[in-house]
Every structure is written in structure tokens, then in C-alpha cells.
C-alpha positions in Angstrom: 0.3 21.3 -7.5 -3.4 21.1 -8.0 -5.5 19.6 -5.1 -6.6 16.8 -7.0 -3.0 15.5 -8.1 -2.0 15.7 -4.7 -5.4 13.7 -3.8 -4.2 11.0 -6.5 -1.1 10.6 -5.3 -1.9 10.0 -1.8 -4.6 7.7 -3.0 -2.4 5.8 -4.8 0.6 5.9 -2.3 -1.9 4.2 0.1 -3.3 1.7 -2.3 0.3 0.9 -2.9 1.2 0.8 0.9 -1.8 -1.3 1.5 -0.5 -4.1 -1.1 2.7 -4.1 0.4 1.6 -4.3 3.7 -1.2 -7.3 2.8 2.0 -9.2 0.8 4.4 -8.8 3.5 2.0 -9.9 6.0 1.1 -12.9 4.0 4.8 -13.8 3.5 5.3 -13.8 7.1 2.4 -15.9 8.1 3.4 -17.9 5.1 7.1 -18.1 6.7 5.8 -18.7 10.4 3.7 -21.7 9.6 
């Protein structure tokens, strides 16, 4: 694989971790209070 499709994928895999995260932790809080 090409350097720059593994960069995109990694790029994107974190992007799409990062949502996760932020939604999961919102629902949480959300669930808490």
C-alpha cells in the first residue's frame, strides 16, 4: 500500500475514533446528569 493511503486511513480511523469517543462521552454525561 502506498504511504499516503495508509496516512488516509489512519487519518480517518482517528477522525472516526474521535467522534465516537466525543458522542459516547456526551451520552454518558448526558446519562449521569
Amino acid at each position: 500500500m502506498l504511504p499516503e493511503i495508509i496516512i488516509a486511513i489512519v487519518a480517518t480511523g482517528a477522525i472516526g475514533g474521535f467522534v465516537v469517543y466525543a458522542w459516547a462521552t456526551a451520552h454518558v454525561r448526558r446519562d449521569w446528569v
